[in-house]
N, C-alpha and C positions, 0 to 999 in steps of 0.2 A: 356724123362728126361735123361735116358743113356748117348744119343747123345750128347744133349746139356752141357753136365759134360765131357765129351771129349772133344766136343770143345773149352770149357774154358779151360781145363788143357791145352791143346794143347796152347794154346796164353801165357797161366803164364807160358810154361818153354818156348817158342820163346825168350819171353821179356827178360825172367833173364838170356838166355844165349845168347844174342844180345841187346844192347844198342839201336841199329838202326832197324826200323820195313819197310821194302819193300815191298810195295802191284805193282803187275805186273812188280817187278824187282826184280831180286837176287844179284844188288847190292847198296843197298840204301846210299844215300851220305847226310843224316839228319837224325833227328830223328824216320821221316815218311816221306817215300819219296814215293809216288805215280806216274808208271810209263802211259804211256794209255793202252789201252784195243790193244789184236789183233784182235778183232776183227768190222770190219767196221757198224757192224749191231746195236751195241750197243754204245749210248751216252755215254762221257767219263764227267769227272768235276766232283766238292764236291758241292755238295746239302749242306749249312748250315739249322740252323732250319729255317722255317716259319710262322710269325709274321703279324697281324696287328700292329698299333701304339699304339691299345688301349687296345690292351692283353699285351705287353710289358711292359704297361704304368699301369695295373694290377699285373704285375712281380716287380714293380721298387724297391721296398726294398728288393728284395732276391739278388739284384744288389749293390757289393762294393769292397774292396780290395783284396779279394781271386778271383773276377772275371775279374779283370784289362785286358782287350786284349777278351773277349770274344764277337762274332760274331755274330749277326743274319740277316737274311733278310726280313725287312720288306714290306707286298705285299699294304701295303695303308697305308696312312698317319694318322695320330693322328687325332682324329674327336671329340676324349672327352673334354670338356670343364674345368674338374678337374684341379686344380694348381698343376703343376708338376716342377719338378728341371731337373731332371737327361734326362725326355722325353722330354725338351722344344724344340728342335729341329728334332726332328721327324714328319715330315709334308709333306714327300713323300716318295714313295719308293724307295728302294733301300736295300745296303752290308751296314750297320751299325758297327761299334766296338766301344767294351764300354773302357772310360777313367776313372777308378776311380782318377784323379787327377785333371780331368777337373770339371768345374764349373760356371755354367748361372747366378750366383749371385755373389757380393761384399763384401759374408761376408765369415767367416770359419768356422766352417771345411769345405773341400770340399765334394762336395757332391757327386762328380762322373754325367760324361757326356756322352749319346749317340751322337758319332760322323759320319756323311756318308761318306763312302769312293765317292769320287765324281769323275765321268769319266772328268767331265768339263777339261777346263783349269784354271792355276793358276790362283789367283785373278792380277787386271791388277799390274803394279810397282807399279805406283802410289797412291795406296791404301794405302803403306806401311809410314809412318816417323817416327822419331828420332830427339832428340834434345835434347839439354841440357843449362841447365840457370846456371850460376853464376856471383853473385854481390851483391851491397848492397841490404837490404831490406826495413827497415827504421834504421837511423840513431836515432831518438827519438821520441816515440809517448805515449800520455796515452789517452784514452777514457774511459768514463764515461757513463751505462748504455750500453755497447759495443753490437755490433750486424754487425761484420765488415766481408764482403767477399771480397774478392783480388783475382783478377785473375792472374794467369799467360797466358799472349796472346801467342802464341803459334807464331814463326818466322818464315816466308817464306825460309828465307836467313838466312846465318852467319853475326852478326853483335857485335855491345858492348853489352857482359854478355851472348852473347848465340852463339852458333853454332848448326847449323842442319846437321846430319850425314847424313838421308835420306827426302831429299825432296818431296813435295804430292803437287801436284795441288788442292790437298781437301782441304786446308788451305789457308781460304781466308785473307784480310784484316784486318778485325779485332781479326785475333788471335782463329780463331775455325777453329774446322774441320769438316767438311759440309760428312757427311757418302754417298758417292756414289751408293752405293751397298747392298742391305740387305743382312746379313749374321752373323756369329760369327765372332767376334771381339776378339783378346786378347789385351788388355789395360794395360801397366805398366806405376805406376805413382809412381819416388819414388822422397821424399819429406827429404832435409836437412837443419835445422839453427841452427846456432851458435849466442851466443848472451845472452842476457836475457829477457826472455820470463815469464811472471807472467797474468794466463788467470783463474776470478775468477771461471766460471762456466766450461766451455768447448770450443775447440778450436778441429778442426779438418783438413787435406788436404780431397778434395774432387773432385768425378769427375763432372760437371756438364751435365744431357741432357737434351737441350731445354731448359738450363735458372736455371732447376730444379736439386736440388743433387739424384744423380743416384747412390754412390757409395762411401763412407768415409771411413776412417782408426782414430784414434785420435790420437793427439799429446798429449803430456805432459804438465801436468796444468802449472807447476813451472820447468825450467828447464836453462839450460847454453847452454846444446846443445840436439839435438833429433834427430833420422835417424826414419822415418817409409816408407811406399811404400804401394801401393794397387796394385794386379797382379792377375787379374784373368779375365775371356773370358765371351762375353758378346752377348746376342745377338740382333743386332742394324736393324735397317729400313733405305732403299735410304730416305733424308732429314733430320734425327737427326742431330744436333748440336751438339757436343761433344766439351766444353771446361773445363779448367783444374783451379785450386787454393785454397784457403782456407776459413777457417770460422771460426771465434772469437766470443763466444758471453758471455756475463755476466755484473755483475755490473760494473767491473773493467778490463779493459789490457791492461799492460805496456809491452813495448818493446824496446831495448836500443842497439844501436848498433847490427843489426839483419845485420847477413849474411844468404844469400840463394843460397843454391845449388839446381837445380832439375833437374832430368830424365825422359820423355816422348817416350813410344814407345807406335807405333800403327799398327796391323796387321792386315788383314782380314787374316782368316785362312780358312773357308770355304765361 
């Protein structure tokens, strides 16, 4: 016990009278700068902790903003079948680090995501697009007993009311984006109109996959103008669909001189 109470003293005055801590060097250029070993007999490297996916996935609420950048290595992939958030991409192993800002779902707060650092290569260009709409929306509509979805098709090219920053081969014809690659996805979809908008029940921008809403934000019942946006990471399968627009539904919605703006980004990030 002696020992071990020297050692420690020993480390609490290093730290307080050095900022910078140097393990096999006397002169560290960070906080902790680790230099190798002399000698060749002994493995050099930081062993982080290790993990299966399903003791991690047993950890997951001791996991959030105080642990933002923390590390582990997981030796096997998630095998539990429990509904997880933060573990839904834990499916092999690997160097892990946690995201508290990240987020597998469409809704808020974020719920924080384990991400793999991945040796691969980047995901291909073409994965990537951008684009943006402006023009009219309707000049005048009223519907009765409404139940009205509007897509925005999605443009190959620059044309009247849109221009594409980054062009995707994954965007066919009719305006979707055909997912190439299974992976995490970050999706930003932000949604503006000016005008007069009167929606008796609800009205929302949405993302669609496979036909089906994946991921809403709401608009404003009663309004002149509205900005909202959805931005968050998602994780998609090679053949998902992903297309973009809205949804009106209630007894009543009138629309009167509707302008639209809109912004579409699309990333594979892992």
């Amino acid at each position: 016990m002696k020992n071990y109470f020297i050692i420690v003293l020993f480390f609490v005055i290093c730290h307080n009278a050095k900022a910078q801590v140097g393990i096999n060097t006397n002169d560290p250029k960070a906080t902790l700068h680790i230099g190798p070993g002399v000698s060749t007999t002994v493995a050099d490297g930081i062993i982080p902790p290790k993990l299966t996916g399903d003791e991690l996935l047993a950890r997951e609420n001791r996991y959030g903003t105080d642990q933002d950048g923390a590390v582990v290595y997981v030796t096997q992939g998630r095998t539990s079948a429990t509904n997880s958030v933060k573990t839904i991409g834990v499916t092999s192993r690997g160097l892990y680090i946690f995201d508290s800002q990240g987020s597998s779902t469409g809704t808020l707060p974020l719920s924080g995501l384990w991400v793999k650092v991945d040796a691969q290569q980047p995901a291909a260009p073409n994965t990537a697009y951008s684009a943006r709409f402006s023009g009219n929306g309707t000049l005048l509509g009223l519907a009765l007993l409404a139940n009205k979805r509007t897509y925005l098709n999605l443009p190959q090219s620059t044309g009247s009311g849109k221009t594409v920053f980054i062009p995707s081969a994954n965007v066919d014809s009719n305006g979707a984006y055909n997912v190439s690659e299974t992976g995490l996805y970050r999706i930003t979809y932000r949604y503006k109109e000016t005008g007069i908008s009167l929606n008796a029940t609800g009205a929302s921008i949405d993302i669609f996959k496979n036909d089906a809403v994946f991921s809403s934000a709401p608009m404003i019942l009663v309004s002149l103008a509205f900005d909202t946006q959805i931005d968050n990471i998602y994780s998609l399968n090679a053949g998902d669909k992903i297309t973009f627009g809205t949804v009106k539904t209630g007894l009543l919605a009138l629309e009167v001189l509707n302008v639209i703006n809109a912004d579409i980004i699309i990333h594979r990030i892992k």
